[in-house]
C-alpha atoms as one frame of an Amber mdcrd trajectory, in Angstrom:
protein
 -16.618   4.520  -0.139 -14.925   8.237   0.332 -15.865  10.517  -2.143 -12.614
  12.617  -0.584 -11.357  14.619  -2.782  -6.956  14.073  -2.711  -3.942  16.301
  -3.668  -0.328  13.616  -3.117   2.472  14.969  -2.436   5.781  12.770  -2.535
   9.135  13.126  -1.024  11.199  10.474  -3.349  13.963  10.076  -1.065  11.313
   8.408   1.132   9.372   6.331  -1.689  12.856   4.867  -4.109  12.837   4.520
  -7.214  10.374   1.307  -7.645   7.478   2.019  -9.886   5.237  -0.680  -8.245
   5.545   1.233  -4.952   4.775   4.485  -5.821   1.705   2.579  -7.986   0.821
   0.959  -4.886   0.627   4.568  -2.972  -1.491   6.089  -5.449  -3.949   2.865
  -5.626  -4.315   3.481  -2.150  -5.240   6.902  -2.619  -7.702   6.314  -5.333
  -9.698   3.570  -2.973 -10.430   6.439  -0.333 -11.541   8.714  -3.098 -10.481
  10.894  -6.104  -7.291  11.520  -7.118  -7.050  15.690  -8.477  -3.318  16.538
  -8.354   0.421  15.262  -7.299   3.375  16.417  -6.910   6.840  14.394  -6.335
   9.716  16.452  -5.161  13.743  15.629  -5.246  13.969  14.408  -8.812  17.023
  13.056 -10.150  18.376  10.636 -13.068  18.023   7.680 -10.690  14.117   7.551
 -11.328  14.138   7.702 -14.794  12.700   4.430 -14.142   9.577   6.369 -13.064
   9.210   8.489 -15.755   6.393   6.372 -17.535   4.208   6.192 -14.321   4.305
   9.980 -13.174   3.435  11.251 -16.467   0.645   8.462 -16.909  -0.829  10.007
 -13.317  -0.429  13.308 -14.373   2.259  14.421 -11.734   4.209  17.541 -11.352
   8.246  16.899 -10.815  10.522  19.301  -8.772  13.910  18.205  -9.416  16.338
  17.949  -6.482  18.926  20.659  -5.953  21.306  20.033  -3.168  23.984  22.888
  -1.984  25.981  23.060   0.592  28.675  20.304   2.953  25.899  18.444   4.158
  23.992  18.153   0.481  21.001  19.033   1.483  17.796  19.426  -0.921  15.069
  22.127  -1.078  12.271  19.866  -1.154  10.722  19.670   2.150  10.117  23.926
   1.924   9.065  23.282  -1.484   6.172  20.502  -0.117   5.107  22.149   2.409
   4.427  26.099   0.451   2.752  24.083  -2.752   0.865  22.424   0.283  -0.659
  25.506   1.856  -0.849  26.955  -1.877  -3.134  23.924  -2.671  -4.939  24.115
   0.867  -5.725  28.015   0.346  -6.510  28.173  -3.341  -8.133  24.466  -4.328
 -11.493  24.517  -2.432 -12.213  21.208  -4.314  -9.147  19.429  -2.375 -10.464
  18.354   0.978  -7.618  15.620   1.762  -3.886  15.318   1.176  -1.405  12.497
   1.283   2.176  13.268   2.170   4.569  10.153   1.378   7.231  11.114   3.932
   8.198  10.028   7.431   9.878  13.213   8.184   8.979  15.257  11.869   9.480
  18.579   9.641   6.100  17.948   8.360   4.057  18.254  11.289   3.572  22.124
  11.989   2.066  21.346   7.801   0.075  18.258   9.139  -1.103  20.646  11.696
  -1.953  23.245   9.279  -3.986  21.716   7.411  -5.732  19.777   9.872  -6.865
  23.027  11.416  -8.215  24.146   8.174 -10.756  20.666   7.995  -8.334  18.902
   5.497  -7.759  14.927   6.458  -4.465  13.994   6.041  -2.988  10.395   5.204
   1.008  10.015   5.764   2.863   6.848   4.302   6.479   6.472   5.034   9.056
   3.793   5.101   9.264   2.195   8.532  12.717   2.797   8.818  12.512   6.294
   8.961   8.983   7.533   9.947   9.054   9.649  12.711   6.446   8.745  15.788
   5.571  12.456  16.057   4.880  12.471  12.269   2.990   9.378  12.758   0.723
  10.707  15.715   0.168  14.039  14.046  -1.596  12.493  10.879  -5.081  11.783
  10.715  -4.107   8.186   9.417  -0.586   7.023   8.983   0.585   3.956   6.990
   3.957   2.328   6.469   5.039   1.814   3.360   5.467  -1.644   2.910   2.314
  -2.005   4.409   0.647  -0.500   1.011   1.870  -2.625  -1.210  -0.722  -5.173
  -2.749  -0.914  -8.433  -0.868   1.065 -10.954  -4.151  -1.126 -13.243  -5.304
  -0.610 -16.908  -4.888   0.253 -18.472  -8.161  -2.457 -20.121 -10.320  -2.383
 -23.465 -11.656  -2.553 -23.111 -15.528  -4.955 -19.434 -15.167  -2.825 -17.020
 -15.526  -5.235 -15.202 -17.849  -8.679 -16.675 -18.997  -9.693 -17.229 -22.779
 -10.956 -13.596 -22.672  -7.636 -12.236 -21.705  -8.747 -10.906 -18.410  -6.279
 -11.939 -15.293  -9.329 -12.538 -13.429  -7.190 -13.252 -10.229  -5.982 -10.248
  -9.910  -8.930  -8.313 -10.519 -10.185 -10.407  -7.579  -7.354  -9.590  -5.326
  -8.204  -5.482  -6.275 -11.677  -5.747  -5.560 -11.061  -7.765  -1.820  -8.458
  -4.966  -1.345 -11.307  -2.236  -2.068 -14.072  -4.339  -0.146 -10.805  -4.724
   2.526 -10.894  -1.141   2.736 -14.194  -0.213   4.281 -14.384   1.055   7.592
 -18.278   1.627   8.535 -19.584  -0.851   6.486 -19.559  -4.505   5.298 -20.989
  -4.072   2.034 -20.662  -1.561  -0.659 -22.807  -0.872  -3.666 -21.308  -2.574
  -6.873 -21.910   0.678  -8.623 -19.768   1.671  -6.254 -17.377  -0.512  -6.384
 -17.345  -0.131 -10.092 -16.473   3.244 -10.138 -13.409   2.582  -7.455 -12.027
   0.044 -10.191 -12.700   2.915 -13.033  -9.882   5.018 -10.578  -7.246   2.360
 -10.514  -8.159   1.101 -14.000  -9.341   3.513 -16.478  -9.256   0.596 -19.272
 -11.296  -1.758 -17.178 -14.353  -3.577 -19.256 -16.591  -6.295 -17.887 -16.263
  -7.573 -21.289 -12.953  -8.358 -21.474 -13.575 -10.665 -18.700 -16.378 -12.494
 -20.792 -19.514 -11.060 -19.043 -22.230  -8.819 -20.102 -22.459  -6.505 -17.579
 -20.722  -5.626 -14.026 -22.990  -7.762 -11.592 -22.676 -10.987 -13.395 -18.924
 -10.679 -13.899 -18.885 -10.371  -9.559 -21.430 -13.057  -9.558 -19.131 -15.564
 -11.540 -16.035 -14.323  -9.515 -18.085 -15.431  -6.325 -19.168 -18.922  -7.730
 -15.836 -19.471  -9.109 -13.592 -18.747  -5.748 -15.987 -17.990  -2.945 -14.354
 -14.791  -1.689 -16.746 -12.338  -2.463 -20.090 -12.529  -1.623 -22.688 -10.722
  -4.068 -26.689 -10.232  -3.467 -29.720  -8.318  -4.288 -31.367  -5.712  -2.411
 -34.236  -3.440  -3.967 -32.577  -3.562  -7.697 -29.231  -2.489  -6.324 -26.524
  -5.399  -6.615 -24.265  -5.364  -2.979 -20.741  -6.545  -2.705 -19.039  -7.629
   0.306 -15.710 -10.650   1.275 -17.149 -13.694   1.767 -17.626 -14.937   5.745
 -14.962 -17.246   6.376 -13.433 -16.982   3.115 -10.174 -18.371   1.869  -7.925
 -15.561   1.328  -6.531 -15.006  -2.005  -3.048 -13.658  -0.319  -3.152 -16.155
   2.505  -0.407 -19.658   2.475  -3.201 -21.977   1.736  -3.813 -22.718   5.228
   0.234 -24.065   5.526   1.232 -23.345   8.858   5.161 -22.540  10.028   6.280
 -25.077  12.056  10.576 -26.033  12.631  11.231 -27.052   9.687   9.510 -24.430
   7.218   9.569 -21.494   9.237  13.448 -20.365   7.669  12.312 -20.036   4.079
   8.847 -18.524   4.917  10.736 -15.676   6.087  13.355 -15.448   3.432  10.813
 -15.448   1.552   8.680 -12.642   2.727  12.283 -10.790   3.399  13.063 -11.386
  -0.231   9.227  -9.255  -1.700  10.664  -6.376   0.719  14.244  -6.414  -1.178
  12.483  -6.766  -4.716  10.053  -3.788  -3.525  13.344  -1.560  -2.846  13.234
  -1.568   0.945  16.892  -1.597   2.511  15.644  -1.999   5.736  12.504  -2.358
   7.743  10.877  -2.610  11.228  10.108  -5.504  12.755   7.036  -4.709  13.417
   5.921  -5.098   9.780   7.875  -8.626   9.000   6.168  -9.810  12.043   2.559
  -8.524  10.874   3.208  -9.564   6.915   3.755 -12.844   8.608   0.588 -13.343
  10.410  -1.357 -12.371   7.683   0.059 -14.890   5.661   0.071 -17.657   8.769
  -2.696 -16.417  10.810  -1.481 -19.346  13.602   2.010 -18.179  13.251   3.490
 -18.063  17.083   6.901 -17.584  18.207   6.244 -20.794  20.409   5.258 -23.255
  17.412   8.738 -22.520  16.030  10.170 -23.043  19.635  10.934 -19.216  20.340
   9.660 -17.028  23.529  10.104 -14.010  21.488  10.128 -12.447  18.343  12.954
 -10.722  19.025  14.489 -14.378  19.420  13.299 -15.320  16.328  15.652 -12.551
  14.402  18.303 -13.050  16.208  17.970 -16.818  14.715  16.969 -15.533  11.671
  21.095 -13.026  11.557  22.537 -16.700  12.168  20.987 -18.410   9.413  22.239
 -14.941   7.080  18.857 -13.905   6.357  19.376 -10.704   7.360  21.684  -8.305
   9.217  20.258  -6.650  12.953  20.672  -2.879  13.383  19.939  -0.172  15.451
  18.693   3.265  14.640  19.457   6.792  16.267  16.851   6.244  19.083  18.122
   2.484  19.533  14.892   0.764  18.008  15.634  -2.097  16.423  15.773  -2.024
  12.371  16.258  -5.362   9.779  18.637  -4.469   6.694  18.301  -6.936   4.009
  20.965  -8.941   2.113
């Protein structure tokens, strides 16, 4: 895995006010490599809600000040100077993550992309600009971050130990998910990835003795991971052909189901604090969670057919944006 070293820098007009998203950013962050400073910017009362998880990560807040007709805040200035400051006078910051979708951003992308920094941009869908997108090193919509949910377990919530083993297996296939140039990582490696999301975490709560059996009784026990030997050192990697912790249990849509499937999946965008998306990610959350899913199976040509069917069963409302690309509001 990275050993990047990452400064975040948040614009929370872009992010809401749900702490599992903003959690969900800075997990991502913390897979790729360490996590040094952040920063959120725009402030107000209505993430007080937040409070908890921003001083838990250590983050700097620059409340919002708007002046003027048009209310408009200081914060995308005040980003982009404590950027450059960063990029200038923190030689141990080699990569930055700006949560924003906004085009002002890219003569900073640019910026620091000429001085060797990586950059990572996450924005809503419905309002991340395609030259912001382009101008990042890797971009990443927001609802795409979020944490695949976890299916729910019969009577296992939580073992005898008190460790939610489940969804300690669902972090590690997201970590394992993760890697680019291999298929395997060290579980040293892997162990000090979990240490960065969580800084309580103890084989021992999970009833095992050390690291490499607790992975070794995760693989026996759901076959998702796949754990072996190689000189001493104990390798991790998903399981070939593996059933997917976040997938529908091999359920496919069909007529009849199809409906609540995706009130369903339009419902985990609503509880995340999404207004509205693109239809681009509905249609990818969907095939991850049907990989057979076809507009044809559900007797559509298109997908765009399939919304339309979707606004006339009132699961959710069609719009169009400035630039006339389609948008889905939720109700």
């Amino acid at each position: 895995m990275s050993t990047s070293k990452f400064a975040v820098f948040v614009d929370l007009e872009n992010v809401g006010a749900k702490v599992e998203t903003l959690t969900n950013v800075l997990d991502k962050v913390k897979i790729r490599g360490d996590y040094l400073l952040g920063k959120v910017y725009g402030y107000t009362d209505r993430f007080g809600t937040l409070k908890e998880m921003l001083l838990s990560n250590t983050f700097s807040v620059v409340p919002s000040l708007r002046y003027g007709v048009a209310q408009k805040n200081n914060a995308d200035i005040l980003l982009v100077l404590d950027a450059l400051e960063v990029a200038y006078t923190n030689p141990l910051i080699d990569s930055f993550c700006i949560v924003s979708g906004d085009s002002d951003y890219v003569p900073l992308v640019g910026k620091l992309k000429s001085m060797g920094k990586f950059v990572l941009g996450i924005s809503r869908s419905e309002v991340a600009s395609s030259i912001f997108i382009n101008a990042c090193n890797e971009f990443q919509f927001l609802e795409s971050v979020a944490v695949r949910r976890l299916p729910e377990p019969k009577a296992k919530k939580a073992d005898e130990t008190g460790g939610d083993d489940l969804s300690l297996l669902k972090q590690i296939e997201s970590i394992l998910d993760e890697q680019v140039d291999e298929d395997e990582m060290f579980a040293s490696e892997l162990k000090g990835v979990l240490l960065r999301l969580r800084p309580d975490f103890n084989e021992k709560s999970y009833g095992a003795a050390s690291f490499g059996k607790l992975l070794t009784n995760l693989s026996s026990k759901y076959g998702i991971i796949k754990v072996r030997s190689d000189n001493y050192n104990v390798m991790v990697s998903l399981a070939a052909d593996a059933p997917e912790t976040g997938k529908a249990d091999a359920l496919q849509l069909n007529k009849d189901n199809w409906v609540t499937a995706f009130r369903e999946q339009l419902e985990h965008y609503k509880q995340d604090g999404f207004e509205r998306i693109n239809p681009s990610i509905l249609k990818a959350d969907i095939q991850s969670l049907y990989p057979e899913f076809s507009e044809k199976n559900i007797g559509f040509k298109r997908f765009s057919d399939v919304l339309k069917a979707l606004e006339k069963e009132n699961a959710l409302i069609l719009e169009m944006d400035t630039q006339k690309n389609m948008l889905i509001k939720m109700l």
